[in-house]
C-alpha positions in Angstrom: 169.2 114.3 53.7 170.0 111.8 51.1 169.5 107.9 51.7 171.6 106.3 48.8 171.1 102.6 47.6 174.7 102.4 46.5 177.6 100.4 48.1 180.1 102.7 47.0 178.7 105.2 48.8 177.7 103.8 51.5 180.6 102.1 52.3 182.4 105.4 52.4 180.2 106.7 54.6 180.7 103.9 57.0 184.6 104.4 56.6 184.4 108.1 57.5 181.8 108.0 60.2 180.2 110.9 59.1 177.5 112.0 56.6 178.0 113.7 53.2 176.2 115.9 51.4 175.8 115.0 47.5 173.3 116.2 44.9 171.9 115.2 41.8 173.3 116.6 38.6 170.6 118.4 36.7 171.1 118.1 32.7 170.4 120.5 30.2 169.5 117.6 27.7 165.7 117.3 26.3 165.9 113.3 27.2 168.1 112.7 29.7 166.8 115.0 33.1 170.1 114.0 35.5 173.7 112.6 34.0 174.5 109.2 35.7 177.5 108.4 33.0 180.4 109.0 34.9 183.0 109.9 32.0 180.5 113.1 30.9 180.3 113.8 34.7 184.1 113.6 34.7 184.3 115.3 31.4 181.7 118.1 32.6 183.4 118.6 36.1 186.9 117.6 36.4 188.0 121.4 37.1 185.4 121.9 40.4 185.4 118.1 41.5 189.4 116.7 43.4 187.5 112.9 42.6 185.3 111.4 40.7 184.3 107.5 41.6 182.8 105.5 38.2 180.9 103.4 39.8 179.3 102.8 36.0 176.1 104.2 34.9 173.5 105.6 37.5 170.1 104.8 36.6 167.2 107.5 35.8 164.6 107.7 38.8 164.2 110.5 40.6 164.6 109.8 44.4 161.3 110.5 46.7 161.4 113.4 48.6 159.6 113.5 51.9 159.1 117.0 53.9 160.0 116.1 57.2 159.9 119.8 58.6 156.1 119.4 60.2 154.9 117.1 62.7 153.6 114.8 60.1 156.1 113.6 57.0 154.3 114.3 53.3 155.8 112.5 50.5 156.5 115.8 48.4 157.9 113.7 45.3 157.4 109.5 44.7 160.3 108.8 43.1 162.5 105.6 43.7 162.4 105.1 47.6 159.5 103.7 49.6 158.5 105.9 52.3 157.1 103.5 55.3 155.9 105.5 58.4 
């Protein structure tokens, strides 16, 4: 599950009442890891997305990953959110 910091996509959210399910996109660049520009995302995907919002440039930091699958969450990854327990 996925925990944006984004109003675009939160705001979404709220108007459909429901969850989605995103992911990052994973670049084959040597610099750049994930592509956050949105006219090379467009560019990349416009024949598998129907929509793509340009909310202007993403930023770089991968997100923290916590295991939540055992009785005790691990922080698996520190990225960009703070895990509080």
């Amino acid at each position: 599950m996925r925990i944006p910091d984004n109003s675009i996509i939160i705001e979404i959210i709220r108007e459909l009442g429901n969850p989605i399910m995103s992911t990052s996109i994973h670049d084959d660049d040597e610099i750049v890891e994930y592509s956050t520009d949105p006219e090379l995302i467009h560019e990349r995907f416009q024949d598998f997305a129907d929509l793509v919002i340009d909310g202007g440039y993403g930023d770089n930091i991968p997100s923290t990953i916590i295991d939540c699958t055992g009785e005790i969450p691990i922080v698996v990854r520190q990225g960009k959110g703070v895990f509080e327990e």
